[in-house]
VONUMI-982834 format. One line per field, with one value per residue (C-alpha): residue number from 1; residue in three letters; chain; y, z, x. Coordinates in nm, 3 decimals, decimal comma. Layout:
BEGIN
num NUM/... $
residu ALA/... $
chaine A/... $
c2 Y/... $
c3 Z/... $
c1 X/... $
This chain:
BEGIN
num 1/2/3/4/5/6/7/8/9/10/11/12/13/14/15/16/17/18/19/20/21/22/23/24/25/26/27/28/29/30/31/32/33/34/35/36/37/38/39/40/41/42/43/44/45/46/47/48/49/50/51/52/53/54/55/56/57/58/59/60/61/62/63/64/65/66/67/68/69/70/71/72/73/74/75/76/77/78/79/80/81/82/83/84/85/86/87/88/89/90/91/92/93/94/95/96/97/98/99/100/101/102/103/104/105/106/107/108/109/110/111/112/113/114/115/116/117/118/119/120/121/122/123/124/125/126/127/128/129/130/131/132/133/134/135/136/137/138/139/140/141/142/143/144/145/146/147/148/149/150/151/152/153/154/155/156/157/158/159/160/161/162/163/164/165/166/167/168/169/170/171/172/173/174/175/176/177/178/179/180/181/182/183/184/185/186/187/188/189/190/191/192/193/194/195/196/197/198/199/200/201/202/203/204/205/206/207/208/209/210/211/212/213/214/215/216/217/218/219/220/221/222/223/224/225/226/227/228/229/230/231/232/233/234/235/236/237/238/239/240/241/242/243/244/245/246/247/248/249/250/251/252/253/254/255/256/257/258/259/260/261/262/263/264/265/266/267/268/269/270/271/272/273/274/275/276/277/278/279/280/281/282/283/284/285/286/287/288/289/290/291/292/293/294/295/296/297/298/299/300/301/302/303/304/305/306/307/308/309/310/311/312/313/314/315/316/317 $
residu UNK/UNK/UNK/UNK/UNK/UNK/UNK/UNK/UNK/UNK/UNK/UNK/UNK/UNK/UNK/UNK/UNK/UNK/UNK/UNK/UNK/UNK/UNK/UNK/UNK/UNK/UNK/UNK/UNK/UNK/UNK/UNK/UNK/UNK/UNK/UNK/UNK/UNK/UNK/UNK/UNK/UNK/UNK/UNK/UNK/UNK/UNK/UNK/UNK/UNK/UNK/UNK/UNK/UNK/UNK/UNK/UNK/UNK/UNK/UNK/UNK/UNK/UNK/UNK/UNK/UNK/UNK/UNK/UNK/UNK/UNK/UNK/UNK/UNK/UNK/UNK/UNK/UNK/UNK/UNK/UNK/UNK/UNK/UNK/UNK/UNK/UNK/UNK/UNK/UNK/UNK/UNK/UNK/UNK/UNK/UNK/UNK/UNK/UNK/UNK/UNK/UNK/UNK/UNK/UNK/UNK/UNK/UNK/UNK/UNK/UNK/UNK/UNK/UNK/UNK/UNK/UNK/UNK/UNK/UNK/UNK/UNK/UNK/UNK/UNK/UNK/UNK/UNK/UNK/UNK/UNK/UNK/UNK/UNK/UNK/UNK/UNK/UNK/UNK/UNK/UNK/UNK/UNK/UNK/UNK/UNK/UNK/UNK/UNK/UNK/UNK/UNK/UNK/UNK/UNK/UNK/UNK/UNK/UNK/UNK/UNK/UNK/UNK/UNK/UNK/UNK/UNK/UNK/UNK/UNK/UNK/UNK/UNK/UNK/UNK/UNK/UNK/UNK/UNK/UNK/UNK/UNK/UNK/UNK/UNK/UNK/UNK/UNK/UNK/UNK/UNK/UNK/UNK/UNK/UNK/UNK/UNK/UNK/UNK/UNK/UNK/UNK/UNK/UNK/UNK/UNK/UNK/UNK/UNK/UNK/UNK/UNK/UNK/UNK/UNK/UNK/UNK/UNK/UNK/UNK/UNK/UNK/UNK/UNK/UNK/UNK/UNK/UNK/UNK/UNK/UNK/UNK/UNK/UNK/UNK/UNK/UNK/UNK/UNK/UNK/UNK/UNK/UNK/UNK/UNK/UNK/UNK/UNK/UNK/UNK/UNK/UNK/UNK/UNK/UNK/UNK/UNK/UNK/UNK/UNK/UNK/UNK/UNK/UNK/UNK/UNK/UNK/UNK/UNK/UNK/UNK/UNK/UNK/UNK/UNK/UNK/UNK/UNK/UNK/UNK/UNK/UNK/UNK/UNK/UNK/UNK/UNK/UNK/UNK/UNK/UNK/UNK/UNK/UNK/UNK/UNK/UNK/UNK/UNK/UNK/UNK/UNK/UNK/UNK/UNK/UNK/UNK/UNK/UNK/UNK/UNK/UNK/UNK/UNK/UNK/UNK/UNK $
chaine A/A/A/A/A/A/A/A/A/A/A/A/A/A/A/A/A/A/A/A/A/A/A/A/A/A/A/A/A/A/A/A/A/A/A/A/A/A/A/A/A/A/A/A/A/A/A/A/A/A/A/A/A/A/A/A/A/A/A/A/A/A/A/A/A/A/A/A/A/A/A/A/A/A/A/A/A/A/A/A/A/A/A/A/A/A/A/A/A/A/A/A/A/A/A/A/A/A/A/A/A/A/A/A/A/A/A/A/A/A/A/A/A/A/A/A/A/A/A/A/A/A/A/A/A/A/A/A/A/A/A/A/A/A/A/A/A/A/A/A/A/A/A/A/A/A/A/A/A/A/A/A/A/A/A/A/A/A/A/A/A/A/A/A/A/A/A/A/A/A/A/A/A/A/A/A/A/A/A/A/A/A/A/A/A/A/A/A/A/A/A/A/A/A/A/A/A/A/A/A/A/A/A/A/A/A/A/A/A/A/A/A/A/A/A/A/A/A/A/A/A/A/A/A/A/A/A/A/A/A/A/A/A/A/A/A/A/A/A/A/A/A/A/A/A/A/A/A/A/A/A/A/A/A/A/A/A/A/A/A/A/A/A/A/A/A/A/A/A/A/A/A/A/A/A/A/A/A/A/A/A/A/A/A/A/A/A/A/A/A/A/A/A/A/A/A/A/A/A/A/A/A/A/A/A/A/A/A/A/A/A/A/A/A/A/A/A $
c2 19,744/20,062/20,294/20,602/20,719/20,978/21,295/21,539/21,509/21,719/21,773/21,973/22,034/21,787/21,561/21,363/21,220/20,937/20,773/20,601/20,477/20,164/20,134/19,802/19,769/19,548/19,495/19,659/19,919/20,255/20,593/20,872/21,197/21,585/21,879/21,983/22,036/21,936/21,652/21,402/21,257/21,267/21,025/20,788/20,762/20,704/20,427/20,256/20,230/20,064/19,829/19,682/19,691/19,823/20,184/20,127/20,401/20,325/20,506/20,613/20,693/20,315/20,177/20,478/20,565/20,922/20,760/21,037/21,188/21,262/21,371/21,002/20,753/20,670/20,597/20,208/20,204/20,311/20,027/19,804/19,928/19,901/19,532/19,412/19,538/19,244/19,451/19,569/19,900/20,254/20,532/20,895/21,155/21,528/21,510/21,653/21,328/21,442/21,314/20,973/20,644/20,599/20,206/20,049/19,798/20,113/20,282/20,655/20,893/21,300/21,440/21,904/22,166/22,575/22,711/22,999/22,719/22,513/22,815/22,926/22,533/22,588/22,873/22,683/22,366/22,570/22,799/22,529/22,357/22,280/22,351/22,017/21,949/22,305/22,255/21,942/22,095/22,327/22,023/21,887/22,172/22,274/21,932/21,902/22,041/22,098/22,291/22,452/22,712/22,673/22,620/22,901/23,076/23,132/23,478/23,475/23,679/23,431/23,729/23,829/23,429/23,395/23,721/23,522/23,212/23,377/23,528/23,205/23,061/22,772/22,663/22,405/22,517/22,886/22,862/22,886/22,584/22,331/22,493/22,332/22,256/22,519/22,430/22,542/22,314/22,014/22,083/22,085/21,816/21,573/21,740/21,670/21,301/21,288/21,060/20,769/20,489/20,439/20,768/20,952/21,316/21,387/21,714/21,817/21,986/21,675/21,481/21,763/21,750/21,405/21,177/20,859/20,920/20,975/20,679/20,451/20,598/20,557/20,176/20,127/20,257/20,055/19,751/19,695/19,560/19,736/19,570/19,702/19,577/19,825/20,097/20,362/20,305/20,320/20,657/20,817/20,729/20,857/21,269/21,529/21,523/21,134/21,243/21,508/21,292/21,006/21,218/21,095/20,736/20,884/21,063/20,980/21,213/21,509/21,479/21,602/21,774/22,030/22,267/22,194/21,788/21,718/22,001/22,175/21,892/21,887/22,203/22,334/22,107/22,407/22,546/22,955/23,088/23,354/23,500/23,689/23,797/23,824/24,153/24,271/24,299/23,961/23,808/23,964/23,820/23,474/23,497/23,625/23,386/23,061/23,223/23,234/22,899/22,702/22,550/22,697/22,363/22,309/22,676/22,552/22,248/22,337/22,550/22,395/22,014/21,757/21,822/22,198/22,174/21,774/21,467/21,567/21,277/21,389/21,737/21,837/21,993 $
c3 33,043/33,128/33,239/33,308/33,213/33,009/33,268/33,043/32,835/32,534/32,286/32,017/31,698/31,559/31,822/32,157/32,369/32,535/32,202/32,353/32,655/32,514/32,346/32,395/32,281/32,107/32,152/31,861/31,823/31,695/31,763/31,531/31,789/31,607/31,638/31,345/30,998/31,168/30,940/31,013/30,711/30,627/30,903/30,828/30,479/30,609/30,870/30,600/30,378/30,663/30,765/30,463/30,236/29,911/29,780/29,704/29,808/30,081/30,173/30,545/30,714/30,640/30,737/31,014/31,151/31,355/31,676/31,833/31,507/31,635/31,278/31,103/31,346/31,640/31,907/31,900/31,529/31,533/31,805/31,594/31,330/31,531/31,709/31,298/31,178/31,140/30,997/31,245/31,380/31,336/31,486/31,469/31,707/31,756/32,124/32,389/32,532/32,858/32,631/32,610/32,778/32,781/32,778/32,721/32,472/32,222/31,995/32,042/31,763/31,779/31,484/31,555/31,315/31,391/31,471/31,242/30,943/31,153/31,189/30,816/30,711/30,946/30,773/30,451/30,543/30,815/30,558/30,291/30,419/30,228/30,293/30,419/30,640/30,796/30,882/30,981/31,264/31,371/31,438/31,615/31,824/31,932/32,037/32,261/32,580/32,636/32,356/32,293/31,987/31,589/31,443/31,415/31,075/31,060/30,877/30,523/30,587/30,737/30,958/31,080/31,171/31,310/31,584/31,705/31,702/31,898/32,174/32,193/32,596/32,646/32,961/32,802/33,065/32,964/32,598/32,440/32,468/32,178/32,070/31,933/32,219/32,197/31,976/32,231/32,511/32,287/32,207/32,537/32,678/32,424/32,473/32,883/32,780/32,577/32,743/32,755/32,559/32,381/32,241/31,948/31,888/31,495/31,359/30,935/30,879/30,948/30,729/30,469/30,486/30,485/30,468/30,394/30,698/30,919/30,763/30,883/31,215/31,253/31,115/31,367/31,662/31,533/31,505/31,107/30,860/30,589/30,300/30,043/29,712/29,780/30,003/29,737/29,606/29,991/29,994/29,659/29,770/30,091/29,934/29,862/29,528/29,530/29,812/29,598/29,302/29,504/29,700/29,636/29,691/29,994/30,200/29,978/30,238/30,106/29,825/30,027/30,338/30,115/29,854/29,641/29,741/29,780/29,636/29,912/30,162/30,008/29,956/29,994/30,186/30,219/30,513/30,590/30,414/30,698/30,648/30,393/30,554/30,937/31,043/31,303/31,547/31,420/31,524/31,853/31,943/31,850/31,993/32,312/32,335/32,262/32,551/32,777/32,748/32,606/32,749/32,567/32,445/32,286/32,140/31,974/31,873/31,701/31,502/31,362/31,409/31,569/31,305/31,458/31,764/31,832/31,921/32,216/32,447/32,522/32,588/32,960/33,008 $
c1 11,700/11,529/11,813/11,573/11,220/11,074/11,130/10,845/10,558/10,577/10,262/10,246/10,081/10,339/10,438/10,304/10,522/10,317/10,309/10,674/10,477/10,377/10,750/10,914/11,276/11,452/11,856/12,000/11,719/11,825/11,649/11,780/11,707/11,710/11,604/11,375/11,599/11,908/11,981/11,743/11,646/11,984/12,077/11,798/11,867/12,247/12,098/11,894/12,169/12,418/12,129/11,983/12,297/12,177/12,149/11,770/11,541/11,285/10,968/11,180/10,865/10,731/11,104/11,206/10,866/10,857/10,717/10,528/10,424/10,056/9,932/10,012/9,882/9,745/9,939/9,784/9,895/10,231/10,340/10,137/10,367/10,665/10,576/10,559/10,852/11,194/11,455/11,647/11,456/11,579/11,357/11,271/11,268/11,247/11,187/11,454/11,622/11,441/11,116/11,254/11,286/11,661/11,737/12,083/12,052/11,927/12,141/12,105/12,241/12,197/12,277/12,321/12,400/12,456/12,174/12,140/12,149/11,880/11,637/11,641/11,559/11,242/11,161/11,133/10,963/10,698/10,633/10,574/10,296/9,983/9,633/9,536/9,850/9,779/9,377/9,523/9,743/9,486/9,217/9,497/9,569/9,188/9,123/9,433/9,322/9,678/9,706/9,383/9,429/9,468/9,875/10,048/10,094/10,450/10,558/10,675/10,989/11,309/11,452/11,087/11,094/11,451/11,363/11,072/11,255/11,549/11,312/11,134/11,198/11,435/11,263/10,963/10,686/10,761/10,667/10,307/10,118/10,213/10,539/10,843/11,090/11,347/11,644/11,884/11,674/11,714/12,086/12,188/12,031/12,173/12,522/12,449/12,445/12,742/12,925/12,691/12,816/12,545/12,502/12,689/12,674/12,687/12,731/12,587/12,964/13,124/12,816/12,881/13,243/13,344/13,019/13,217/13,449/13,165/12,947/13,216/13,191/12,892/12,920/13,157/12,879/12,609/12,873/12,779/13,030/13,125/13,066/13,337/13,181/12,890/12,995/13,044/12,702/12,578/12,777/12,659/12,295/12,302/12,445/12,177/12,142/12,081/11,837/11,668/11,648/11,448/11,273/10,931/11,021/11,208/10,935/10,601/10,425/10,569/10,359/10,041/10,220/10,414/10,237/10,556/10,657/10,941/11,139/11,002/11,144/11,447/11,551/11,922/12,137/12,352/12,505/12,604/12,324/12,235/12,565/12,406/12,084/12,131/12,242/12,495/12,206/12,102/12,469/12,485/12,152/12,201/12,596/12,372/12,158/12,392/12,633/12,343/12,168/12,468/12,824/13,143/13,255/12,852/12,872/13,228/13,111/12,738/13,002/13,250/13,168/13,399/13,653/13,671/13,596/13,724/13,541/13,195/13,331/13,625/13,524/13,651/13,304 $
């Protein structure tokens, strides 16, 4: 049952929105809802391991299509791709959750990280795109009236990228016309919904920290058994260097999106890295920023994770 409707259309050079108009669910569905390079593949490759029960790799875009990925399909074709799907349907999304139908027979997991790790993983993959993918993005973009203007080149230097990112508006309608919704924007709106039983906030500490712990969690959400006799396999394939290794098998598209493939995709995995490149002023603007636009209880938890900063739900906020 449709709980509440998409509140805002969001297109950009990536993304479109209306593609989830003519999205029908199906009790058990699961959509899988990030920010960019928050841990998204990460979570599918989690999700496909819990539904299908083997440690095989799967092409994840075939299996966990990005719905409103504008630069794959048409909108026609991906519901045609979602109607023939029979495994049990786990979907991709960057948009905010004010982007989305919200129904309550779906699944809904958000899986956050700190923003200062987030930003320098978009440095890496915007910065990595071939030649193709990028003409690509510009046709895109001059053909979307609501866009109207090539893709952005971002700049080669990560702090010359974070300041931009930082000064970047929360507000949607404030931004440049086909610009990522703001991280912070997407964060909180997700956080707003914590409390709906169908939704579960998931943090990459906790992920990094303890993935088995928090693969049984999320078993337990998505009521999945556990299958003992295979759950360390299930485990092993789901960490990063299993990832890595499987990459191309993983996310085929890679091959033709990234001027490297999937090394480029799959880069680090690692978290803290701008502790050794943001400065002081760096800090104090991001600190600013978060304090602004975010809740206390958010700021403590896109820090340290629920084992830090204890379970979303129960935060008094």
């Amino acid at each position: 049952m449709l709980v509440r409707p998409a509140q805002r259309e969001y297109r950009t050079f990536a993304q479109d929105s209306r593609y989830w108009a003519g999205y029908r669910p199906r009790p058990g569905d699961i959509v899988i809802a990030t920010a960019p390079k928050c841990g998204t593949t990460w979570m599918q490759q989690i999700v496909c391991s819990l539904i299908f029960q083997d440690p095989a790799p799967r092409a994840l875009p075939v299996v966990s299509p990005w719905v409103e990925a504008r630069f794959r399909n048409t909108a026609e074709q991906m519901r045609a791709h979602l109607e023939s799907q029979t495994h049990r349907r786990f979907l991709k999304t960057h948009l905010p959750i004010d982007g989305l139908p919200l129904h309550d027979e779906v699944k809904y997991i958000h899986v956050a990280r700190d923003g200062r790790d987030a930003v320098l993983s978009m440095h890496n993959h915007f910065t990595g795109f071939s030649e193709a993918q990028l003409e690509l993005f510009d046709r895109i973009g001059r053909e979307d009236p609501a866009i109207g203007r090539p893709y952005p080149r971002p700049p080669a230097d990560p702090m010359t990228f974070f300041r931009t990112w930082i000064r970047q508006p929360v507000q949607p309608e404030q931004s440049a016309p086909g610009s990522n919704p703001s991280f912070f924007w997407t964060t909180r709106g997700y956080w707003g919904e914590r409390k709906r039983p169908n939704l579960l906030l998931v943090h990459y500490a906790d992920l990094s920290a303890d993935l088995d712990g928090e693969m049984r969690r999320l078993a337990e959400f998505l009521t999945i058994d556990v299958d003992e006799a295979v759950w360390p396999l299930l485990v092993r394939a789901a960490g990063f260097e299993a990832m890595k290794a499987a990459g191309g098998e993983l996310m085929p598209q890679t091959r033709s999106m990234f001027a490297e493939g999937p090394n480029r995709f799959f880069h680090k995995g690692e978290s803290g890295r701008w502790k050794d490149l943001f400065t002081e002023e760096d800090l104090v603007a991001y600190a600013t920023k978060a304090e602004t636009e975010l809740t206390p209880g958010l700021i403590a938890w896109l820090q340290a994770g629920r084992r830090g900063a204890g379970d979303p739900r129960t935060s008094p906020e």
